[in-house]
N, C-alpha and C positions, 0 to 999 in steps of 0.2 A: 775333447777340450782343445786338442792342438786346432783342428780344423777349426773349430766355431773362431779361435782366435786368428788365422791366418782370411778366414773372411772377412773381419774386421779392419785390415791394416791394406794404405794403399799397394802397387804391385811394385817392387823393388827392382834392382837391377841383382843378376844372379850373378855376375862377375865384378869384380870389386881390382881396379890397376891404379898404378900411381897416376893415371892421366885424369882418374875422380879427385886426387887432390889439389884444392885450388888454394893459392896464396896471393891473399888479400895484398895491393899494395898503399902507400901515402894512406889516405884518409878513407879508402874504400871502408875498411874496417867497423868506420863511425855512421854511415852511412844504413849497413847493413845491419847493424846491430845496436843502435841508436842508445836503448836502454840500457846498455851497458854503460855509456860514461855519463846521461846526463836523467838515468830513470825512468825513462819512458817519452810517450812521444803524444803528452797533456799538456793540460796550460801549466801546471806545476814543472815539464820538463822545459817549456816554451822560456819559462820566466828565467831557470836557471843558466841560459845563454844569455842574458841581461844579467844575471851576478858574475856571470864569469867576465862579461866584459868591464862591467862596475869595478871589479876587484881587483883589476889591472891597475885601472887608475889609482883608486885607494891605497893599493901599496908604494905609489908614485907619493901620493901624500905623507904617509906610514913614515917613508923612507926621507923626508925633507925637499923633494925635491918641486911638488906637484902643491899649490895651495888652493884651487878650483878646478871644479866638475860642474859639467855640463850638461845635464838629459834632456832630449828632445823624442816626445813619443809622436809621431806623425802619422795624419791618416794613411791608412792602406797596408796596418799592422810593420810601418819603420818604425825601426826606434834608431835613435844616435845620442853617441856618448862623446864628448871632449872632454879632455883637461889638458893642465900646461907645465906638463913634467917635463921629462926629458926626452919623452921621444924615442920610439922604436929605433935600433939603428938599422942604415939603408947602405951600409958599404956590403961588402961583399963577405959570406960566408968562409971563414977558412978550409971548411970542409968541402962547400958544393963551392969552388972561384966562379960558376957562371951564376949562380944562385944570390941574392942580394939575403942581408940577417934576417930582415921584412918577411921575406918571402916563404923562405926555411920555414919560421916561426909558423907563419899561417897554413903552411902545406904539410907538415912534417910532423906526426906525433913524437910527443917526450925532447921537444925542445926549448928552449928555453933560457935565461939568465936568474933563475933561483932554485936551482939545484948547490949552489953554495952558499955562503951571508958575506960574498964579497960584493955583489954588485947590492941585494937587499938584505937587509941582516935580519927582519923577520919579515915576512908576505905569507899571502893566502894560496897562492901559487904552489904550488910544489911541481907535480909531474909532468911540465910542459905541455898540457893536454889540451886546458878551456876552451884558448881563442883559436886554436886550431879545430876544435870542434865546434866552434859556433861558424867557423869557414866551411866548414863539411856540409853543415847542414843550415847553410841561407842559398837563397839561388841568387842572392843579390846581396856581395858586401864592398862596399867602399872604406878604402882606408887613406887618412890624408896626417905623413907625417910632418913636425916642423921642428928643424935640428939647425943650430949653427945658421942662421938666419936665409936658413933655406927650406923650401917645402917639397915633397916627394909626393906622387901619387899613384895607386893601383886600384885597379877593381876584380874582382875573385866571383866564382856562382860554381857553388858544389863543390870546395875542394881545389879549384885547380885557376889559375890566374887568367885572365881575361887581357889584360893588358901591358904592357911591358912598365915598368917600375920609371916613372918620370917626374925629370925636376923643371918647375916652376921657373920661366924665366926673372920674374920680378921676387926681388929679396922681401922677406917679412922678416919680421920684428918678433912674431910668434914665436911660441917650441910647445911640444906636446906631441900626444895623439887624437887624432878621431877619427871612428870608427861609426858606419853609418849600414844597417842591414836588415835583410828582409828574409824570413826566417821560411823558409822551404814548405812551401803546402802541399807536395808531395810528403813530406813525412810527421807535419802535423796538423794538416787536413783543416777540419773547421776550428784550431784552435789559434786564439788572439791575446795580445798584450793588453792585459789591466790594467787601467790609470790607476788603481787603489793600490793593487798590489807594487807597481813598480814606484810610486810616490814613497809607500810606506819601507819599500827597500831602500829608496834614497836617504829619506829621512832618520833611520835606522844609523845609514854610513854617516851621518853629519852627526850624529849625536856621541859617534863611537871615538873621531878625532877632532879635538877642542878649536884646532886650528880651519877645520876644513870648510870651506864653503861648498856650495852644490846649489846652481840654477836651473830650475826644473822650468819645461813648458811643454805643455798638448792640445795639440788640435782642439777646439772647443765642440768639434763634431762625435769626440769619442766620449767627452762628460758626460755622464746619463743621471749625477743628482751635486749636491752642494759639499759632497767630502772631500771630494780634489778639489786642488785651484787648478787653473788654467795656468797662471805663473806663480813662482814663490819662489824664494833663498832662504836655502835650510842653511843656518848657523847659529851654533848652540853654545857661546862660550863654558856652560857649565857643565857641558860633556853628558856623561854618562850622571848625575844629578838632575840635569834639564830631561833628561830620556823618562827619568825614573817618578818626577815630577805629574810630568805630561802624563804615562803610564797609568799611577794611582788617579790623576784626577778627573783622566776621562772615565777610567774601566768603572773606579770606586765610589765619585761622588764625595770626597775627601768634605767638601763645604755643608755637607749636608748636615742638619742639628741632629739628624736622626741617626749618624754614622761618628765614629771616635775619627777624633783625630790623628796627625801623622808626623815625627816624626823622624827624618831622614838622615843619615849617614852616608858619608861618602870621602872614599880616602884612595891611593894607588899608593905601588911599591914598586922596587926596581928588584927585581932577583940578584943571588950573589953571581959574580964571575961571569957579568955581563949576558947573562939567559935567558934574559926578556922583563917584562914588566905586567904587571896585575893593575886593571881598575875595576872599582865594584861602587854600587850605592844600594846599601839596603835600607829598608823601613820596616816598621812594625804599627798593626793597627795597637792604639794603645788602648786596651779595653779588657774588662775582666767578665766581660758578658761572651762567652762562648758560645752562645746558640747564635750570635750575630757579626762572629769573627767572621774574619776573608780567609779563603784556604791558602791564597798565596802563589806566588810560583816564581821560576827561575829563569831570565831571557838571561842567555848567555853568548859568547863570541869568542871565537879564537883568531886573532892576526883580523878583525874585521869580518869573518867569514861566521855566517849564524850556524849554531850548534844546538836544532832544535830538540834532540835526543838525548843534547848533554853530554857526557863524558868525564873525561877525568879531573878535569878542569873543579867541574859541578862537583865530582866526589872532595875535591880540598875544600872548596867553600865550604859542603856540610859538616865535613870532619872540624874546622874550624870554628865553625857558630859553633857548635853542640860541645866543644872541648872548653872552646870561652866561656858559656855560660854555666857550664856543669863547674868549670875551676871558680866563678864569681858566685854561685849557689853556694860552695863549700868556704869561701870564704866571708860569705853572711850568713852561716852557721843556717842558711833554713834547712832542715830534715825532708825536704820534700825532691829536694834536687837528687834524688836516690830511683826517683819514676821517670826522669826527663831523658827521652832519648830522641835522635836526630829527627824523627819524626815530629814531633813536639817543636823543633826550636824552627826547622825550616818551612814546615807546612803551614807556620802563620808568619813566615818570611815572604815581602814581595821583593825581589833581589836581579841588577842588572848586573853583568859580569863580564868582563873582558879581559884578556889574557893577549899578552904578544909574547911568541916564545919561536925559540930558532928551530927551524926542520921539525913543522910539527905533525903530526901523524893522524890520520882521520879514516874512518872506516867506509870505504868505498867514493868515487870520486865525485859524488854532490855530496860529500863534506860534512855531512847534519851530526855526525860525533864525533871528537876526539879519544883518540885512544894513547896518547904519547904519555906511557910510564910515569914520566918525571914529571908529567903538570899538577900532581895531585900532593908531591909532597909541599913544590914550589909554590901554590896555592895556598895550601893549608897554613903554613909557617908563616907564609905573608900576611895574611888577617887575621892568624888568631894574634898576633903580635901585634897589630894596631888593634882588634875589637879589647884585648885587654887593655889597652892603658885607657881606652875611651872608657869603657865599663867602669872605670877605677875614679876615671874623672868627672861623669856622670851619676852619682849615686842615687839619686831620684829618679831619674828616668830608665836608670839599669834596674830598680826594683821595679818598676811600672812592665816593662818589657818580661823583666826574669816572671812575674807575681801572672802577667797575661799566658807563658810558655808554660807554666805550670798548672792553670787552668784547662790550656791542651788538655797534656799530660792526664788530668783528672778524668776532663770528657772522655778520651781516649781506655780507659780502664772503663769505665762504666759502661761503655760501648764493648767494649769486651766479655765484661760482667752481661750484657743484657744479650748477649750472641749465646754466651753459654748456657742459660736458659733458653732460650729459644731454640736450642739444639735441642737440652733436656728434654723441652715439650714436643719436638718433632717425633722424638725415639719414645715416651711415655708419656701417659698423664700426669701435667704438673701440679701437683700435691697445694693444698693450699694452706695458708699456717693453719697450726693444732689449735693454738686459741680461737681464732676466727669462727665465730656463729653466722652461718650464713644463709640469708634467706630463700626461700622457696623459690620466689618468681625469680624467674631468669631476663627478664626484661628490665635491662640497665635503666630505661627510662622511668621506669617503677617504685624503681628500688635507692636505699638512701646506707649507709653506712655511717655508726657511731666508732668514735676512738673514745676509746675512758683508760682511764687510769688506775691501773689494778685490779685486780682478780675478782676486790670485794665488789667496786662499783660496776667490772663485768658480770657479774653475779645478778645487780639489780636490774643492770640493763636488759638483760637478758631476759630477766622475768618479765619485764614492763617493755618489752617490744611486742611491733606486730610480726610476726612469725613468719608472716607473708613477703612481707616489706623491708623489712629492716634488718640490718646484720646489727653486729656487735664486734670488733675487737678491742678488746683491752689491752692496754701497753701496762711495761713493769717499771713503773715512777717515771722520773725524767728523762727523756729520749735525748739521746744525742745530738750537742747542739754541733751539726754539721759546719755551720760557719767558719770552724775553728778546728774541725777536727780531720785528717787525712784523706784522702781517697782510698789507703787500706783499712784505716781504722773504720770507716763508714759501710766498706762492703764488706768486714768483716762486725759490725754492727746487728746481732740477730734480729730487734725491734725494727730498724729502718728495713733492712729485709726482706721480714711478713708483712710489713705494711706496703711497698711498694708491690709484694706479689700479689696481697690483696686485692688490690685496685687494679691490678690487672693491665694497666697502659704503659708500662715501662716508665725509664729515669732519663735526664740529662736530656739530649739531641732525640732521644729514641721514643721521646714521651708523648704519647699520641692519643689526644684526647677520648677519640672515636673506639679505642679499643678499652676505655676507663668500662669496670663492671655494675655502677653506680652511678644514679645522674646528680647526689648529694652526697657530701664527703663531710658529717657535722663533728667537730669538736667536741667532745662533751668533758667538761674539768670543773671540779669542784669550787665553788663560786667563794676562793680567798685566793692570797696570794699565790701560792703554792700553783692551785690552779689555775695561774693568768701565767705565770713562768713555763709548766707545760704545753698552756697555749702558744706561747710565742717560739716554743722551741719547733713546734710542730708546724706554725705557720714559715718558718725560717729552712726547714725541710720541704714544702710545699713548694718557696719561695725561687729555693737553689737546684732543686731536684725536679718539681711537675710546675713550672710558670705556668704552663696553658689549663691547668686545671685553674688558676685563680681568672687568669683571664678569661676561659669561660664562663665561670661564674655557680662552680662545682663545689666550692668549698664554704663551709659554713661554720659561725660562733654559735653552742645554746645559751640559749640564759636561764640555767638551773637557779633556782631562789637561794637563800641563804638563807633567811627566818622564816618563821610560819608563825604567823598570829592568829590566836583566836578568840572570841568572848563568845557565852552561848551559843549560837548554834551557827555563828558566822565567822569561815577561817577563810583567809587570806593568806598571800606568803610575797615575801620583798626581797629583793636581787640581791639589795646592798643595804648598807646601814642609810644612807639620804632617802631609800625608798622608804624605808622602815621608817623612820621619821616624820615623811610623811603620810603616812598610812593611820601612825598615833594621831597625828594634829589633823586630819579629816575621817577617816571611814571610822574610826575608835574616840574621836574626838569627846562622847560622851560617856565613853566607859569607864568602869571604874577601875577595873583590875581586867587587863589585857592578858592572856597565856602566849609569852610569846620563848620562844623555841628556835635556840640556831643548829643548822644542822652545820653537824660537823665535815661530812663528806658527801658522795652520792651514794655511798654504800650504805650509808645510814640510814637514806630515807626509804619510806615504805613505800613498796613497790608499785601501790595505788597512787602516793603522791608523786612518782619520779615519773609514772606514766601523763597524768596529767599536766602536770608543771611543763614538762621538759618535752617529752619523747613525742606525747598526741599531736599530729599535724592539724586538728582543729582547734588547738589552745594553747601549742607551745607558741615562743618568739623565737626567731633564729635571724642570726649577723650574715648575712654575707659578704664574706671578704672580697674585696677589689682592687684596683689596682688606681693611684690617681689619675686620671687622665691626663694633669693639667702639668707632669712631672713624666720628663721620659726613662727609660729602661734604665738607664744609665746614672741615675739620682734615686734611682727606687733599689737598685744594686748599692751603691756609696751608704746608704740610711740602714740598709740592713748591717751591714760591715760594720758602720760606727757601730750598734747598738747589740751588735752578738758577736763582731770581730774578736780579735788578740787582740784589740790596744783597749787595756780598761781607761787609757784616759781620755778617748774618744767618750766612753760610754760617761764617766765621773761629771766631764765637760757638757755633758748635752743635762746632765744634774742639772746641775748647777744653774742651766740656762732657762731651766723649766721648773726649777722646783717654787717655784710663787704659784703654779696654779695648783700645787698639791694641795689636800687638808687632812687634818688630825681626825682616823676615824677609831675608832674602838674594835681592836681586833679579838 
C-alpha cells in the first residue's frame, strides 16, 4: 500500500530548513492566491474587482459626501469608475512619512478609513482589502484624485507604483476619485467585463440610494444585443419601490390579463441608538389560484453590498412577515392560521431588502452573506412594527394577501400528503379503496369510472356495468364540500381520500393527468335535488383539487331518467318533469291511461333499466364538464367561492339575481 502510494506523489525534498519558508510580502499574497480574497480567477471573480471599486464610491454616496458615479467600460476589457466625494487623501501616511495615504491604501493589505464609523459611519468596506486587491491584480491601474481644488496622479501594474504621486499644475474645480484599470491576463486569462452584468450592477447601486445618480457608457464595439444602452442615467427617486417595480414587471408580466395583479409596499426604519437603518418593498401576487402563483424570492443588501446567500438580515425579514401575519390571522379569528409557517408567507413573497448597519460582518471576503448576530433582531422588530399597523390599516387587501398565504400553506400539506404516499407505494403496494369495483382492463384509455351515491345505488351499478370496462365507486351521501372545509379536515376526509387514490393521478400541484387510471370520470347521482347537490359538491372537488382532469375533458354528468312511462308495449323514460311533459303531449299524446313511475333513486331502478338508460355507452347521454373559455382561471375560482364559499350572502345574492329563470316543478 505504502509503495503503490509513494509512486503516486511527485518527489519531495527529504530535508525540510527554515530557508523553505517563504514570507509573502505587500500584495504578493493576492497575487498568489487570488481565490482567496475575490473567489477565483472567472468572470464572476473579474466582475467582483468592479464591485470592490463601485462600492468605494457608494459608500462616498451612503456617507453624504459623493452625489454621482461615473462607469465607463472601454474597449480592450478597461473599465473606469468616477465620482465626486471626497477624495482619497494624498498627504502623507503617519506611519510610512515617505509613503503618500494613496499609496499605503493601494499597496498595503488591511488598510483603510473604515475600520471605525468616524470617518464612514456605515460602508461596505470593512478589511481594508478590495482596492488594494484590484491593485494586485491589474497590470494597468490609473488613479486621478481631486481634493481641495487640486488634482494628484499615479499609475500602479501588479501591486507596486509605477510613478511617483504628482500634482497637476492647473487648479480644478473637481474633488472625487477615479480610478481607471486593466485587470491582469496573466491571472484571468481569456476572462472579460460584461456590459450586462456590470450595467445591472450599476443599476442595482442607483436603485439602493434614492439620492444617487450613476452615468454609465460603453464602447458600442463590446454591445452584442439591445439589453445594454450604450449610455444611460440610472436615477430612481423611488428607491428600492422603483427596484422592486422594474423587478416584478420584467421577471412576471405583472400587465398580463392572464397573471393577478400586484400590489406593493414599501416603508424604511431607523434602528434604536443610532445602528443603522432598514429599507425593504415587498409585494404579493394577489391570487387564490395556487397552481399559478410565483414562488417568490428575496434580493437583498447590506451597507449597498449584494448578499446573494442571504443572511441574517434575510432571517429578521422572515421572522417578521410570518409573526405579522400569524398575530393578524389570530386576530381575524381564521382557524386556519394554525398551518401558516415561514414558508407559506415568504415563498409567495417577492421582497427587496436593504440594511445599513455599523461594522457589519459577512462570511468570507466577496461578501455574498451576512453573518452579524444583531442584524436579525434589528430587522425583525423593524418590520413587523410597520407590516402590523399597515395590516391593521388595510383590511381588504390584508385578507386578500393573508386568504393567498393560506392557500400556500394548503398546497403545501397536500404535497406532503401526496409524498407520503408515494413513499407508501415505493415500500408496498398501494391498496386501493375497499369500496372501489374495479375493472379488468388495465388500459386507462378503455376504461371509464362511475361515482354513485351509496352502497344501494353501488349495488345496482355494479350489476348493470361492463365488467370489462367500467368501475364503480360509491360514496357515503354528501361528500365534503372542500370549498369551505380545512386542509386537515379534507386530508383527514376518508370519501375525498379513496376517491382521489382511485383515480390514481394525485391532488393539488401534484395532479397529473397522464397518471389519471381512467380516461372517463362519470358522475352518476340520482336525477332530484339531492342528486344535483352531490354533483356540485363533487364537481367543486374536481374544481379545487384535479383542474387538469376538467380541462382535459375527463370528467362527466349521466343523465339517469327520473320517470319511466309506459302504455302497451311501449316504455320510454324522462330526465325531468318538462321532459316528462313532453313526452304526454307527443309520443302518449293518444293514450288514454299512460303507467307512469318515478323512480325514487338509482338503487331503485332495475338493473336492466340502469344499464340501458344510464350506464350503456351506446344509449346513455353523458355532460361533459368544461371549463368556459371565454372566462379566465381567475373568474371560474371567484364563481365557485361565491356559490360553495363561507359567505351564504354571496350564495342568497346570486338568488335573488337568478331566481326569475326558475319554475315551479313537482317534486
Amino acid at each position: 500500500m505504502s509503495t503503490l502510494f509513494q509512486k503516486n506523489v511527485p518527489s519531495l525534498k527529504t530535508d525540510y530548513t527554515a530557508k523553505d519558508i517563504e514570507v509573502l510580502e505587500g500584495l504578493e499574497p493576492v497575487r498568489k492566491r487570488p481565490g482567496m480574497y475575490i473567489g477565483g480567477t472567472d468572470e464572476k471573480a473579474l466582475h467582483h474587482l468592479a464591485a470592490e471599486v463601485l462600492d468605494n464610491s457608494m459608500d462616498e454616496v451612503v456617507a453624504g459626501f459623493a452625489s454621482k458615479i461615473e462607469i465607463r467600460l472601454e474597449a480592450g476589457n478597461i473599465l473606469s469608475i468616477r465620482d465626486n466625494g471626497r477624495g482619497i487623501p494624498v498627504d502623507p501616511h503617519p506611519k510610512f512619512p515617505h509613503l503618500s495615504a494613496l499609496e499605503v491604501i493601494l499597496t498595503t493589505l488591511h488598510s483603510g478609513g473604515k475600520f471605525d464609523s468616524k470617518v464612514y459611519s456605515t460602508s461596505g468596506g470593512l478589511h481594508g482589502v478590495g482596492i488594494s486587491v484590484v491593485n494586485a491584480l491589474s497590470d494597468m491601474l490609473e488613479v486621478e484624485i481631486c481634493r481641495q481644488k487640486q488634482r494628484w496622479r499615479q499609475t500602479y501594474s501588479r501591486g507596486h507604483s509605477q510613478s511617483p504621486l504628482t500634482l497637476d499644475e492647473q487648479a480644478t474645480r473637481g474633488k472625487g476619485t477615479f480610478m481607471r484599470f486593466h485587470p491582469d491576463p496573466e491571472i484571468f486569462e481569456d476572462a472579460h467585463f460584461k456590459p450586462a452584468t456590470l450595467f445591472q450592477m450599476a443599476r442595482a447601486k442607483a436603485y439602493l440610494f434614492k439620492g444617487a445618480e450613476i452615468e454609465w457608457w460603453c464602447d458600442p464595439s463590446l454591445l452584442k444585443d439591445n439589453r445594454v444602452p450604450q449610455t444611460a442615467t440610472l436615477h430612481y427617486p423611488g428607491g428600492l419601490l422603483d427596484y422592486l417595480q422594474d423587478l416584478v414587471g420584467n421577471d412576471q408580466g405583472v400587465e398580463s390579463e392572464e397573471k393577478p395583479a400586484f400590489e406593493f409596499f414599501s416603508e424604511e426604519a431607523t434602528f434604536p441608538d443610532g445602528q443603522g437603518r432598514v429599507e425593504w418593498a415587498i409585494t404579493w401576487p394577489i391570487s387564490t389560484d395556487v397552481d399559478n402563483s410565483f414562488e417568490g424570492q428575496i434580493t437583498s443588501f447590506c451597507n449597498t453590498i449584494p448578499t446573494p446567500l442571504g443572511g441574517t438580515h434575510e432571517a429578521g425579514l422572515r421572522q417578521a412577515l410570518t409573526r405579522s401575519f400569524r398575530d393578524y390571522g389570530e386576530r381575524v379569528n381564521n382557524k386556519r392560521i394554525q398551518n401558516l409557517t415561514a414558508e407559506d408567507v415568504n415563498g409567495g413573497a417577492i421582497v427587496v431588502l436593504s440594511c445599513f448597519i455599523q461594522q457589519p460582518q459577512f462570511q468570507g471576503q466577496t461578501k455574498e452573506k451576512l453573518v452579524s448576530a444583531g442584524a436579525t433582531r434589528l430587522v425583525e422588530n423593524a418590520i413587523k412594527d410597520h407590516l402590523d399597523h399597515w395590516l391593521g390599516d388595510h383590511p381588504q387587501l390584508a385578507n386578500q394577501i393573508l386568504e393567498y398565504v393560506l392557500n400556500r400553506a394548503d398546497e403545501r400539506l397536500r404535497r406532503r400528503q401526496s409524498k407520503e404516499v408515494a413513499r407508501a407505494s415505493a415500500t408496498r403496494k398501494l391498496r386501493l379503496p375497499g369500496k372501489l369495483t374495479d375493472c379488468t382492463n388495465t388500459d386507462p384509455r378503455e376504461c371509464e369510472i362511475f361515482l354513485v351515491e351509496g352502497d344501494s345505488a353501488g349495488g345496482s351499478a355494479k350489476q348493470a356495468r361492463n365488467r370489462a370496462t367500467q368501475a364503480v365507486l360509491p360514496l357515503k351521501g354528501k361528500i365534503l364540500n372542500v370549498a369551505t372545509a380545512s386542509i386537515d379536515k379534507m386530508r383527514g376526509n376518508q370519501e375525498v381520500a379513496d376517491l382521489i387514490l382511485a383515480l390514481g393521478c394525485g391532488s393539488g400541484r401534484d395532479c397529473d393527468p397522464k397518471k389519471l387510471r381512467y380516461s372517463r370520470i362519470v358522475i352518476m347521482t340520482d336525477a332530484d335535488v339531492d342528486g344535483a347537490h352531490i354533483a356540485s359538491l363533487l364537481l367543486t372537488l374536481f374544481f379545487q383539487e384535479t383542474r387538469p382532469l376538467i380541462e382535459g375533458g375527463h370528467v362527466y354528468l349521466a343523465q339517469p331518467p327520473l320517470y319511466r312511462l309506459s302504455h302497451n308495449q311501449q316504455t320510454v323514460y324522462a330526465r325531468d318533469d318538462a321532459e316528462k311533459e313532453k313526452l304526454l303531449k307527443t309520443t302518449f299524446s293518444r293514450a288514454t291511461k299512460v303507467d307512469i313511475s318515478r323512480f325514487k333513486g338509482l338503487g331503485e331502478m332495475p338493473v336492466d333499466q340502469l344499464r340501458s338508460t344510464t350506464m350503456d355507452p351506446s344509449k346513455r347521454t353523458l355532460l361533459r364538464v368544461a371549463l368556459n373559455p371565454e372566462h379566465n382561471t381567475q373568474h371560474h375560482t371567484d364563481f365557485v367561492n361565491r356559490l360553495m364559499g363561507k359567505n351564504p350572502e354571496s350564495r342568497f345574492l346570486f338568488i335573488q339575481e337568478n331566481a326569475r329563470f326558475a319554475t315551479d316543478v313537482d317534486v
